[in-house]
N, C-alpha and C positions, 0 to 999 in steps of 0.2 A: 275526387273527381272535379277537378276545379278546372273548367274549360275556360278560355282565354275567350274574353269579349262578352260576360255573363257577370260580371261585378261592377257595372257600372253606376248603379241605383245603388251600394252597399253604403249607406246612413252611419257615420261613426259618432257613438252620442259617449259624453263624458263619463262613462260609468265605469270607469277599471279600477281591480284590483291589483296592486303591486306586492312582491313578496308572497305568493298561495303558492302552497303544495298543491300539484294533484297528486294526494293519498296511493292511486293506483301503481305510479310508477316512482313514486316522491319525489318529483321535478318541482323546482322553484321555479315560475315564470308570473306572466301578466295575463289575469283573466279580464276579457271586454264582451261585452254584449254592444253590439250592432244589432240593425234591423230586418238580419238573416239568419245570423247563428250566435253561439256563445263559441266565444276561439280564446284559444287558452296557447299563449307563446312562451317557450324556453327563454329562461332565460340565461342558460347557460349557452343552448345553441342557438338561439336566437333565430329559433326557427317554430312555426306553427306544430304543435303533437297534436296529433288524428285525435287521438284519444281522446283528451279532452275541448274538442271541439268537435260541437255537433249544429246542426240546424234547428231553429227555432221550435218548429213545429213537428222536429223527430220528437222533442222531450215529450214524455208521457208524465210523468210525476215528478215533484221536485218534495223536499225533503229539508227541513233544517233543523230538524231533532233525531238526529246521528247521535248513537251510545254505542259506542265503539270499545271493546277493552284498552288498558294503555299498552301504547306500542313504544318498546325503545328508543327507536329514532327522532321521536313525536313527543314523548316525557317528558312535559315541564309542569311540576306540578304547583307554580306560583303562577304561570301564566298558559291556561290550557288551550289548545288550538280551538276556535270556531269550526264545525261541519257544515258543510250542504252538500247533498245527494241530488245526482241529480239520473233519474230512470230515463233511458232511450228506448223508442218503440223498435232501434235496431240490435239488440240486444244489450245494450251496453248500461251496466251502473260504474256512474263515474260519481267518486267524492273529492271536495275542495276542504283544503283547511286553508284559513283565513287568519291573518294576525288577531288575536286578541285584542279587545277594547279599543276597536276601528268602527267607522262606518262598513271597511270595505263590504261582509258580507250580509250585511241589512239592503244596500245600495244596489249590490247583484241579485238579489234576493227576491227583492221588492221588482226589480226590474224584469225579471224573468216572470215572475207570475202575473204579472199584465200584459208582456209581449208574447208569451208561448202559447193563450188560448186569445186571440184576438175577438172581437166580439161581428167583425162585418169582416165581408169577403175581400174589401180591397184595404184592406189593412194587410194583407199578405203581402208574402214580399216577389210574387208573383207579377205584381203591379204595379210595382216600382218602378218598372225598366221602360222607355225610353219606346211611344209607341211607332216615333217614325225608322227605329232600328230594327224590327220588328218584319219578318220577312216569311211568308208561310206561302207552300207551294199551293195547297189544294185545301179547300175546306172539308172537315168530317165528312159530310154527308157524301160530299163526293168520292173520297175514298171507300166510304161506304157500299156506296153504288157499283164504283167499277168492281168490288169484291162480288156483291150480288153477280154482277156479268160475268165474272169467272167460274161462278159455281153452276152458270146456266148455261159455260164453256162457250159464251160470247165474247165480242168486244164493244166495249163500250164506245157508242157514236160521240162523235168531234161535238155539242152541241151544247149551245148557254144556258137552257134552260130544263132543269130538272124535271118540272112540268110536261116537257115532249119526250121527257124517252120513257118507250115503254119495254116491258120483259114479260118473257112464258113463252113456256113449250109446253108438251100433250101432258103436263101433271101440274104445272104450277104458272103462278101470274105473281108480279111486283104491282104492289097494288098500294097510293096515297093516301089511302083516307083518314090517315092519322097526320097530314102535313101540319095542320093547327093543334096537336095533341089534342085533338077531343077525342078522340076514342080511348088513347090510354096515355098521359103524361110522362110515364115512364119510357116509353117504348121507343123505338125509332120511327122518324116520320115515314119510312120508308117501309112497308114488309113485304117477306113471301110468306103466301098460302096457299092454299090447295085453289086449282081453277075453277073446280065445282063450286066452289063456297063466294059465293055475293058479298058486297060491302056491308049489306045489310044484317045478314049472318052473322058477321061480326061485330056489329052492334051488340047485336042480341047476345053474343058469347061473352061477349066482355062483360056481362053483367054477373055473371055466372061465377067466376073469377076472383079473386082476392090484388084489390088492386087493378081491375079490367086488366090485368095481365094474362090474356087470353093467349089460348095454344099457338106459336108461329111455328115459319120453320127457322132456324139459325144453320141447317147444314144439308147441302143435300147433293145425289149422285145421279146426276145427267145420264149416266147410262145404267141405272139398275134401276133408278126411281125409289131407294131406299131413302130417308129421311131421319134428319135429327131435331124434331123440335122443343121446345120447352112452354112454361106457363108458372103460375102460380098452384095453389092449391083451390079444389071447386068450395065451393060455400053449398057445401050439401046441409049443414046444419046440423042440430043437439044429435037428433037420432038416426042422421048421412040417409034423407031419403028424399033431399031435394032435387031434382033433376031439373036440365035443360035443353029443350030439342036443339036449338041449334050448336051449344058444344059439343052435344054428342053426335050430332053430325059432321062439326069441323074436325073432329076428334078423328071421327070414322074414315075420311077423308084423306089423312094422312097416312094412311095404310092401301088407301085406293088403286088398284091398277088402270092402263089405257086401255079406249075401246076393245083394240087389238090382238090384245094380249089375254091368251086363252089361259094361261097358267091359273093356279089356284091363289085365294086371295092372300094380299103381303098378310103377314103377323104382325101384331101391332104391341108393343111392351110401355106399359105406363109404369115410369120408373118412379118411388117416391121417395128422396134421399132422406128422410126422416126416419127414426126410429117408430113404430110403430106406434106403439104408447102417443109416443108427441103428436101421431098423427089425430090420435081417439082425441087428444085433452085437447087440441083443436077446434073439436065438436062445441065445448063449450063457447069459444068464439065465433060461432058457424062455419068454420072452417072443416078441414078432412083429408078426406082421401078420394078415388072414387072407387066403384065396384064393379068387375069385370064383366058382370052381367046385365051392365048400361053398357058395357061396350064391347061389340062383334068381335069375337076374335082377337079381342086385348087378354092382354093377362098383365095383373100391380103385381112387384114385386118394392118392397123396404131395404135400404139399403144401410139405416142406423147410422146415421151419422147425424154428431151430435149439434147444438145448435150457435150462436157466435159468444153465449157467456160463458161456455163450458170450451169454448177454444181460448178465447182472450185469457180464462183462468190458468189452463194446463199452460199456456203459451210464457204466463207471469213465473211459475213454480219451477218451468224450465230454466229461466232466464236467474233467478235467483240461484238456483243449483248451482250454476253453471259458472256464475260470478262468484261462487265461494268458494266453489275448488278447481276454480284457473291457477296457472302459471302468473296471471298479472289479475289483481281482486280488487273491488272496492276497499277491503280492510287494508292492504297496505301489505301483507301476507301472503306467497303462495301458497298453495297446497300442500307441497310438500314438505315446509315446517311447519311443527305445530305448535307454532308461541301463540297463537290465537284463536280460540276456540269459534266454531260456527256460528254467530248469533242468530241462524234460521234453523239451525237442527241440534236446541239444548249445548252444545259446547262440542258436539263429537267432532271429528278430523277423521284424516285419514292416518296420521302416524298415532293417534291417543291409545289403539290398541282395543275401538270400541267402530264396528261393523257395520250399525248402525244406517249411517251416512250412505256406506256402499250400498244399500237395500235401498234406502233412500231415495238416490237418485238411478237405478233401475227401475225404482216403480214412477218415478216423477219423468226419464226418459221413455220410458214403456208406453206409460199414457201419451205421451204427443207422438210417439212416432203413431200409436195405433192407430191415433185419426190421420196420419196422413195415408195409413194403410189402406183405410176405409175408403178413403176418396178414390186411389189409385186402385183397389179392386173393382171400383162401382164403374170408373171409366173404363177400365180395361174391359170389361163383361159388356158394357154397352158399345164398345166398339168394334168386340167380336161378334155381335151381334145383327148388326148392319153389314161389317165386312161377309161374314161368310154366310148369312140366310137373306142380305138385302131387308132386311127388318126394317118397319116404322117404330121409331124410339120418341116417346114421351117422359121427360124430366120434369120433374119440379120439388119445391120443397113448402116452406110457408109462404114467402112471400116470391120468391121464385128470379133473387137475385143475388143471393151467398152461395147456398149449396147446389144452386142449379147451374148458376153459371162456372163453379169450380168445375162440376161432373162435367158439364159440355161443351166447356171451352177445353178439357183436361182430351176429351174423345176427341175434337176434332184435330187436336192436336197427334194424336193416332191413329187416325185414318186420311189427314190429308198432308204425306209429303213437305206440301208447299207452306207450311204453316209452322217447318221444323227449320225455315230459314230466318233469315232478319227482317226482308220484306214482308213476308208469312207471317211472323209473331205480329208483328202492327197492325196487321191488318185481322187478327185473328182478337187481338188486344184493343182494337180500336170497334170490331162488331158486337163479342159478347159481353167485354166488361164495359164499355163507356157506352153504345150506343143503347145495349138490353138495358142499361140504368140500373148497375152496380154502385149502389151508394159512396160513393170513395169518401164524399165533406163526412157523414157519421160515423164511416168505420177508424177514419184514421183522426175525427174529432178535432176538424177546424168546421170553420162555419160557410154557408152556403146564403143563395139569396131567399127571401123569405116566400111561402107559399104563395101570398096573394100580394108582394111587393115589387119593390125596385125593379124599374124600367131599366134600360139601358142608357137611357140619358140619365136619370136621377142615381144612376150610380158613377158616370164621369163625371159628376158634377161633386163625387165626395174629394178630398187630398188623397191621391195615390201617389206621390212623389213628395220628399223633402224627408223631415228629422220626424222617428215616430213619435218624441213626445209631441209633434204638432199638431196631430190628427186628434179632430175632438169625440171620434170614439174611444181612443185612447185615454182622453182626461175623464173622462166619463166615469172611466173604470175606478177613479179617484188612486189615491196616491199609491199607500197598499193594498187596497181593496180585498178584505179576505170576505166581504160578503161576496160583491161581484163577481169577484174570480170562483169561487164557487158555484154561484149560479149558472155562468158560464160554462165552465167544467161540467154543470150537471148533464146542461143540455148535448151534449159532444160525447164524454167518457162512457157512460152507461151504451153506449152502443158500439162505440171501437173494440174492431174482431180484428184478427191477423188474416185476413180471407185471403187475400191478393197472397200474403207470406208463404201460406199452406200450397193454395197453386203453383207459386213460383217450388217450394218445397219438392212438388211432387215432379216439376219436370226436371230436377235437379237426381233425383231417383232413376227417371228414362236415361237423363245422360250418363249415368254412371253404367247402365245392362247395355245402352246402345250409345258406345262413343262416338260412332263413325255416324248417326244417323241425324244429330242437329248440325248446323254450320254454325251456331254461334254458342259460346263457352258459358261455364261455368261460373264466371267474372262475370258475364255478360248481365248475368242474371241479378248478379249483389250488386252492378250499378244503377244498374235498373228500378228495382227496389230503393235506394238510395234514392232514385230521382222523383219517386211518388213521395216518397216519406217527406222528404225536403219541401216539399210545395214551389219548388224553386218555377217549375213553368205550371202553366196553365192545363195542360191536358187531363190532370187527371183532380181538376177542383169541382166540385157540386156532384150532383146527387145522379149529374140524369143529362139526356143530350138538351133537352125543353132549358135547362137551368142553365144550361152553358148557354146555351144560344140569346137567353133573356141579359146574363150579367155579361155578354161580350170577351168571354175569355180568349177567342180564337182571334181577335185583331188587337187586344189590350195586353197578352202576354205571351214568354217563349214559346218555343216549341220543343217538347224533349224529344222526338224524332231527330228533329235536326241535328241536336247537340249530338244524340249519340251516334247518327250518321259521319259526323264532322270530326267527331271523336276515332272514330273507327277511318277516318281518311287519311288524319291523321298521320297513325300507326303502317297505313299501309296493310297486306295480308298479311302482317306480322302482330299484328296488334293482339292483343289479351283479350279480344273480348269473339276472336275466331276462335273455332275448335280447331284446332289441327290434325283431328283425325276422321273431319269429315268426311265421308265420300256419299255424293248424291245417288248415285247406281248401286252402290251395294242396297242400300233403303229407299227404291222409290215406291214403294209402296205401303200398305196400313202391317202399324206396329202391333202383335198384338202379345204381349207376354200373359206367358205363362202363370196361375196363381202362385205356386210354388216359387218362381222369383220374385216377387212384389213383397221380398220383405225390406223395408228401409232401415236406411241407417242415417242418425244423425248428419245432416249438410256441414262438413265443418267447414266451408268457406265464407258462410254465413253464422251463424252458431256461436263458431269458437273465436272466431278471428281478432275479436279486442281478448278475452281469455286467455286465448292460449293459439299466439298468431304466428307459432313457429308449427305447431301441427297441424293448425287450420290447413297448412299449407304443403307441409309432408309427404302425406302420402297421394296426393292428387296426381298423376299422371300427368293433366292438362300443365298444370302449375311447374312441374319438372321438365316439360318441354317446352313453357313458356322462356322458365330460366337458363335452358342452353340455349335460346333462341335468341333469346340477350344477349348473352355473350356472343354467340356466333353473329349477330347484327354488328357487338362492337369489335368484335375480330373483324367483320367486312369493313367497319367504318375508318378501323386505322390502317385494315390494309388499302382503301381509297386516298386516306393520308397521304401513306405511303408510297402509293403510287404519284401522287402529284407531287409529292416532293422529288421522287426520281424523275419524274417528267419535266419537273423545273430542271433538275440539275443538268439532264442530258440536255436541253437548250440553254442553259449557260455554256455546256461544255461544246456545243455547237456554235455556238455565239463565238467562245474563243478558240476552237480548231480554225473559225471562220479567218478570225484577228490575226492568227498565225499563219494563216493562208498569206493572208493581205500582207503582211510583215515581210514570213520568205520572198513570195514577189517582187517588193517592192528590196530586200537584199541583192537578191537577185540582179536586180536592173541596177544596183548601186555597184555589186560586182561588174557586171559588164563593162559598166560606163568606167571602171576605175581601172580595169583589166584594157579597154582601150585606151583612157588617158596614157596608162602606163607605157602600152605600148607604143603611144604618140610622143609621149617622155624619153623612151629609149630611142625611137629612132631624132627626136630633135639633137640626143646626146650623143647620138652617133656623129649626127653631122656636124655638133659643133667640134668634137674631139677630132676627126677628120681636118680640119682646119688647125689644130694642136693650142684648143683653150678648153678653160673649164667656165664654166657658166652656174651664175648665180643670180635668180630675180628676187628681187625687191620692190615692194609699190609704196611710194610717197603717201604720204598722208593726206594732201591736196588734192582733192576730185576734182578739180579745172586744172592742173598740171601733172596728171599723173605719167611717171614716165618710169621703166625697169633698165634695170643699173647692172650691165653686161659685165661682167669682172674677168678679165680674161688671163691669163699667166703661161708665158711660154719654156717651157721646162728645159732647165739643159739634161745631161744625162744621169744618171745614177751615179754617178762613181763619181762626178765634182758638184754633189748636191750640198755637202758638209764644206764648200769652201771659200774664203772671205769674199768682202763685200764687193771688190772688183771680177770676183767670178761670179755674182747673184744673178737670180732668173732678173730677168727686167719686167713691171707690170705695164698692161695696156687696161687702165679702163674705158670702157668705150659705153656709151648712153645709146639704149634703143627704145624710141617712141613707142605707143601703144599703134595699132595698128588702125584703131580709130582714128586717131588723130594725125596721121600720115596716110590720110585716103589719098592722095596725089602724089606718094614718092614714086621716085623713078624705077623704084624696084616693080610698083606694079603695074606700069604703064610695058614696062619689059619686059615682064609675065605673060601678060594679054598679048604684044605684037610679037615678040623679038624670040621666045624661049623656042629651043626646037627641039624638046622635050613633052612639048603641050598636043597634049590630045581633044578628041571632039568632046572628050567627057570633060576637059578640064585639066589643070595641075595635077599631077599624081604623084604628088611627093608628097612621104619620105621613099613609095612602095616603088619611084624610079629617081632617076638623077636629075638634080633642079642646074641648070644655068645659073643662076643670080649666087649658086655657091661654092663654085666652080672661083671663085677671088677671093680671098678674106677684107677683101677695099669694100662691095659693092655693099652699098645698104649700111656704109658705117663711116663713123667719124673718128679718124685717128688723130693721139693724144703725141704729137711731135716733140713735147719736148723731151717724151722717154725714150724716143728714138737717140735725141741726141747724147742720153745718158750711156745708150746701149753699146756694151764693149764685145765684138765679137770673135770667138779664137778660134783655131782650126779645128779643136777639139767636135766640135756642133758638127765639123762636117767627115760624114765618115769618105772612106774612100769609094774611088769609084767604081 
């Protein structure tokens, strides 16, 4: 996903390997750490491999004590290859061999373990970029806002000041009183809650609360008055017998009907996605549950799902699996030979003839699918819930922003249409995970601004641009740093869950029972993903909206909106990251499946795709119509080709039909002119031959005397043409001027008065008979002395 115009802060520091295998696929190339990714280039094709290039802060663990068995290709046993492992939180283990008794993989080594866990937030490479390029339509909270006016089926007023606009109708009000995070730091400055419930009220609830993460609403239906809200878990305490009037009042509230409305009252469901047990060992923390009889016409139901170390784990065991028995492995091996035994499950295979393995990973896939089962039943039932009884739904979990925001960002996604588009997911992605203050700096373990620290100015004021060795958080960390890097690590790794994964996970599920009901694909989703993991833009760094808004992310770095807006413009509606079997009418309304279909199946677009990236791709529908779509784009594009080249030709071939116009034409007019010459020729040859000479011009050389040389010959007859020299013709040559230069002969002064041949029109010779030829004297100069050579006999004259 490498968008044009997004690499312009990319820091190249001297640190490459030359001559490294990547183990995976056994390409020789050059591995470099820059101050965004580790990129690993062929050096055969001389081109970047995916594979092994990943983003900084995708790395989850690095590794350089790799016990690999020996591989043939790799066999030297005088000089044994160097390993490093390096774990992606996008599933991928990728291994480097490294020349033996080099710096090189000390030097990568060294350099990755101080750049992948940076220690401050503008050490990311987030902040790199270039703050007057940097172009953003709308601030969060604004977006946030006008999403509020939609769900109150308003629009949002033209106005600058977030302060003047107000919202509510007969159940609910948008209400401030968190604009300074004093009421809850996590939250948005923004909420809806019930009308009946005061500012003060919620004072008092948020006390209540784990985290003042007091009951809002996050979803709600303008024309039934059903509600989706969420919270933390109450602080009932060791033996759950703590109560609060005013939660159980905002609580009661949310199930409330209008004056108006004689119906019986809504049903209120307080959802608790914990397993029960986790909820009791809570107790010890003064944490809980609550109990239905604090609350009118509630009923708790446990939804068992598990907590983020028992996701991160199955999530690690999957990923191991997965990588041993690919098509393309960290060991260097597919699957389906068996030269090398499993080093994660005793030595078994698939070909060794030991079963093992296959149980294996059923029970290590079985586990992760199950929680994602978990999730999607818990949303599916909460948002059949509201759809067909109009129910008031309460969420929560421990803290009330993993499993709560999976459930209710997972339902809104199935009860609101608009949230199944691209506009929709942002805006559904930008209310419950970033503004409800879904941790993203812990789970995905980069760092955040400190609780009681860094201004906004005292953090421009750190180096976010230039070479990362310059930054003196960086030196800090000292050269290899295996203390620091571990401390560092401590603070970050112990809380990274795949949360965001799992969600994404589950609507990847929806898309597969309902292809026609998202507009945007199943790609869509893995760049997605890619783009949080990356840390490449700012939206999804820190803990909470309070933490963005303190460390400036929203004017100091990208926007991944945009890119993937721009991305998708790109492409056109062609693009991979539409479904192509959208249709908005067949699904305008709430999804709600059936339990009987919500069984998953491994995502292989995500999953398998560095493993085994020809079936990732397979059996995908979407993916099979992406790739006739390709072709058929490049069939249009050559037949566009091909059209302009036949559009040139026909205007060349018009250009010269034009030429050959012009040509006959101007034939044409040479015919004429030569066809009258001719016949101007023939009749002057009449008239000379009339007078009994033959004529031959000639022109001088001399353009001031040029004059034609009349050559005349009087013939005797045929029959004494063969006889000596006193019976020869006699010549006459005779010289006639050009006619320019006998503008004054008498011939033409005789013309003009004297011809009585001349008409009003003029001369009309040859087409009548001229006077002046009518002599063979007039208009000539005879040569006398051939007269007096001329002997004439009676033969010349016949009789009479």
């Amino acid at each position: 996903m490498d968008g044009s115009g997004s690499w312009d802060a990319i820091d190249w520091n001297q640190i490459e390997g030359h001559g490294v295998v990547l183990l995976n696929t056994r390409e020789a190339g050059t591995l470099s750490v820059t101050n965004f990714r580790l990129l690993f280039v062929s050096q055969a094709k001389k081109c970047v491999i995916e594979l092994g290039t990943i983003p900084l802060t995708t790395i989850e663990k690095l590794s350089d004590d790799v016990k690999l068995q020996p591989l043939p290709h790799l066999s030297d046993k005088s000089h044994p290859r160097e390993l490093l492992q390096v774990i992606g939180k996008d599933m991928r283990i990728i291994v480097f061999a490294f020349v033996p008794k080099t710096k090189q993989k000390n030097e990568v080594f060294d350099a990755l373990r101080r750049y992948t866990k940076p220690a401050n937030l503008w050490d990311l490479y987030a902040f790199s970029c270039d703050p007057s390029t940097i172009k953003n339509d709308s601030e969060p909270k604004w977006r946030l806002l006008r999403e509020y006016f939609r769900l109150f089926r308003k629009s949002l007023p033209q106005l600058r000041g977030a302060e003047e606009v107000s919202l509510s109708n007969d159940w609910w009000r948008l209400t401030r009183v968190n604009s300074s995070y004093s009421l809850c730091s996590t939250y948005p400055s923004e909420l809806i809650v019930p009308r009946s419930i005061s500012d003060e009220d919620l004072f008092q609830a948020s006390t209540f609360r784990s985290g003042k993460r007091l009951p809002v609403i996050s979803w709600c239906d303008a024309g039934s008055g059903a509600v989706l809200a969420r919270s933390s878990q109450p602080m009932v305490g060791l033996m759950m017998n703590f109560r609060n009037n005013a939660d159980e009042k905002l609580v009661c509230a949310l199930s409330s009907r209008t004056t108006g409305d004689k119906g019986s009252p809504r049903k209120l469901y307080i959802i608790d996605a914990r397993p029960r047990a986790n909820a009791l060992a809570n107790g010890a923390k003064g944490g809980g549950s609550e109990s239905s009889s604090n609350y009118p016409r509630s009923e708790v139901l446990f939804l068992g799902i598990q907590n983020i170390h028992t996701m991160r784990d199955s999530l690690s065991r999957l990923r191991d699996y997965v990588d041993a028995h690919g098509s393309i492995s960290s060991n260097g091996t597919p699957s389906a030979v068996s030269v090398v035994g499993d080093r994660r499950n005793r030595g078994s295979t698939w070909g060794g003839g030991n079963l093992n393995s296959m149980t294996s990973f059923s029970s290590t896939l079985g586990e992760w699918l199950n929680h994602i089962q978990n999730i999607l039943v818990g949303a599916s039932w909460i948002a059949a819930q509201i759809a067909e009884e109009a129910a008031a739904v309460l969420v929560h979990c421990s803290d009330g922003w993993d499993r709560t925001t999976q459930l209710v960002a997972l339902s809104c996604l199935l009860l609101d249409p608009y949230y199944r588009t691209f506009s929709g997911f942002q805006a559904l992605v930008e209310k419950d995970w970033l503004a409800f203050g879904h941790p993203f700096a812990e789970r995905m373990g980069v760092p955040t601004v400190a609780e009681n620290g860094g201004s906004q100015y005292e953090l421009l004021r750190q180096p976010s641009l230039g070479n990362l060795s310059s930054s003196p958080s960086r030196n800090a960390l000292g050269p290899s740093g295996p203390s620091s890097n571990a401390s560092a690590q401590s603070q970050t790794s112990n809380n990274s869950s795949p949360i965001l994964l799992q969600w994404l996970d589950c609507i990847s599920q929806l898309l597969r029972l309902y292809p026609c009901a998202f507009q945007f694909s199943s790609k869509f989703l893995v760049d997605f993903m890619d783009c949080v993991l990356s840390c490449r833009f700012g939206n999804f760094l820190c803990n909470s909206e309070r933490e963005r808004e303190q460390s400036g992310v929203t004017n100091s770095c990208r926007c991944m909106w945009s890119y993937l807006a721009d991305l998708r413009a790109s492409g056109g509606s062609f693009h991979e990251h539409y479904n192509p079997f959208y249709d908005p009418v067949k699904h305008n309304g709430a999804l709600l499946p059936p339990a009987a279909a919500l069984a998953p199946t491994l995502w292989p677009q995500f999953y398998l795709r560095w493993t085994c990236p020809i079936e990732s791709q397979g059996g995908d529908l979407e993916s099979q119509w992406h790739a006739m779509n390709k072709k058929y784009a490049e069939a249009l594009k050559a037949k566009d080709i091909a059209e302009l080249r036949a559009k040139d030709i026909k205007m060349k071939m018009e250009s010269v039909k034009q030429d050959l116009q012009r040509e006959k034409r101007a034939s044409n007019t040479a015919l004429v002119t030569a066809q009258s010459a001719q016949r101007e020729n023939a009749a002057i040859k009449k008239a000379i031959e009339s007078i009994g000479c033959t004529i031959k011009f000639s022109t001088s050389g001399n353009h001031e005397d040029r004059t034609e040389v009349l050559s005349c010959s009087l013939r005797r007859g045929t029959d004494v043409r063969d006889q000596g020299d006193e019976n020869g013709d006699f010549s006459v040559s005779i010289s006639a001027i050009e006619d320019s230069l006998v503008s004054e002969a008498p011939g033409d002064h005789f013309c003009e008065s004297l011809c009585p041949f001349r008409t009003r029109e003029g001369c009309r010779w040859p087409d009548a008979p001229c006077a002046q030829l009518g002599s063979q004297f007039v208009g000539l100069k005879a040569n006398y002395d051939a007269f007096d050579r001329l002997s004439i006999q009676d033969c010349y004259f016949g009789p009479e």
